[in-house]
C-alpha positions as CSV (number, residue, x, y, z in Angstrom):
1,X,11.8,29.5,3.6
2,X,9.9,28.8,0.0
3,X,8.4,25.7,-1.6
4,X,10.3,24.1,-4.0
5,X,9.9,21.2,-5.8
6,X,11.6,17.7,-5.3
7,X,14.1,17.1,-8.5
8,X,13.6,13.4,-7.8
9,X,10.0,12.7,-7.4
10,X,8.8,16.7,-8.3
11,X,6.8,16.8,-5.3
12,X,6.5,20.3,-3.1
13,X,8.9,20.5,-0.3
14,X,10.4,23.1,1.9
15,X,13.6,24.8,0.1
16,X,15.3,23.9,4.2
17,X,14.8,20.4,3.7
18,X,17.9,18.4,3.6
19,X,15.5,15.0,2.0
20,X,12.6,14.6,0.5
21,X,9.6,13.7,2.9
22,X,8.2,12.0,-0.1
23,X,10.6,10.0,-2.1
24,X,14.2,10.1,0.8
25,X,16.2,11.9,-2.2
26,X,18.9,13.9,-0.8
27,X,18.7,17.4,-1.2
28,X,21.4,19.5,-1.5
29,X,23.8,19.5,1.6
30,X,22.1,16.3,3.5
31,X,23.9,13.8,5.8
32,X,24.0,10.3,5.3
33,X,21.5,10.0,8.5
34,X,18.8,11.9,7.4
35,X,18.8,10.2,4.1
36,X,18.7,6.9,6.0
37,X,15.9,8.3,8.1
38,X,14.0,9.7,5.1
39,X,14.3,6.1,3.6
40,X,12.7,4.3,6.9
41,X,10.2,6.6,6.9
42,X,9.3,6.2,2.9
43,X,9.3,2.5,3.9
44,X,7.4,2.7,7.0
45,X,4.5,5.0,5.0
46,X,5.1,2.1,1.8
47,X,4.2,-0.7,4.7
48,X,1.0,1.6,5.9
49,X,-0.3,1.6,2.8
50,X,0.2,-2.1,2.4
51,X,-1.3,-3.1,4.9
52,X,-4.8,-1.1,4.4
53,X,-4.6,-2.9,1.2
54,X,-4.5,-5.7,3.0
55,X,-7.4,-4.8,5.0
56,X,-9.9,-3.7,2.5
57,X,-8.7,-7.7,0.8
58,X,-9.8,-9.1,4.2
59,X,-12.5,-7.4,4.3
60,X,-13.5,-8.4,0.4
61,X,-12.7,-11.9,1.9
62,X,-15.0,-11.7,4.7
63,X,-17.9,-10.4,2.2
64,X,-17.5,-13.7,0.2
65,X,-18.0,-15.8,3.2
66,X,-21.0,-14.1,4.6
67,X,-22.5,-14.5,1.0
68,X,-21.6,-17.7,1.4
69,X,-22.9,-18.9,4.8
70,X,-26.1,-16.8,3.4
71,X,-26.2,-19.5,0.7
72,X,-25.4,-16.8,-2.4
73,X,-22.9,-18.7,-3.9
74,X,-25.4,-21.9,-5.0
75,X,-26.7,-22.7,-8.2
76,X,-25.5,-20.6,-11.5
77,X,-27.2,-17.6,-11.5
78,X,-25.3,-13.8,-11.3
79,X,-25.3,-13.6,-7.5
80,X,-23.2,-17.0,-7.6
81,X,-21.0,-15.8,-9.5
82,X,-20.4,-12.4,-8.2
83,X,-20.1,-14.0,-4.9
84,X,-17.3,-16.6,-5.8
85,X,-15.8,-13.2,-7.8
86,X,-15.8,-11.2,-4.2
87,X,-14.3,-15.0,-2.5
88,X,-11.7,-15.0,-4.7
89,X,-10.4,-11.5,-5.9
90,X,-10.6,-11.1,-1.7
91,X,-8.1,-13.9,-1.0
92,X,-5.5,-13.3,-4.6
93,X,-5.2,-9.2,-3.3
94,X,-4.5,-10.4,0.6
95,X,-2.0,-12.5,-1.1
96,X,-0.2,-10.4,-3.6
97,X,-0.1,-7.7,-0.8
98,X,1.4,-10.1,1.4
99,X,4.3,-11.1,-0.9
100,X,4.4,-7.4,-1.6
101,X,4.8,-6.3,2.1
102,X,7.6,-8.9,2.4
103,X,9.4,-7.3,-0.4
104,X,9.5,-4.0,0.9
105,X,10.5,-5.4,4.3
106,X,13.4,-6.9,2.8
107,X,14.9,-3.6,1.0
């Protein structure tokens, strides 16, 4: 057994594997299951990802409120603004990775 590397995505991978643990690409000599099964899993790490994205948004989210409730966001001086900046780029990334995750769902 050697390393090779992937011709799809040129990550390292075991010269036995039949797919990519990466990227699903069949490798030489692979059934139509284990390319299906590299696929979910590629999907299933894609979703993973997503959805810590979508916690570190929440938690961006959450930030803005506190500063908020703490009475940051009043009058028009740089701690207003950063805080409304923190409200808002918190709810527009939970958002986009929301649509996002639907996407990948739906492949």
């Amino acid at each position: 057994m050697s390393i090779i590397n992937c011709s799809a995505c040129g990550k390292r991978i075991s010269s036995k594997a039949k797919v990519c643990s990466h990227c699903g690409a069949a490798q030489r000599g692979a059934r139509d299951e284990e390319v299906e099964r590299a696929a979910a899993i590629v999907r299933r790490n894609k979703i993973r990802g997503l959805q810590m994205q979508s916690y570190a948004a929440m938690l961006l989210f959450l930030a803005g409120i506190i500063l908020w409730y703490l009475g940051y966001m009043e009058g028009d001086n740089l701690r207003a603004h950063v805080s409304r900046g923190v409200l808002a780029v918190g709810v527009i990334w939970y958002l986009v990775n929301r649509v996002r995750m639907v996407m990948v769902k739906r492949q």
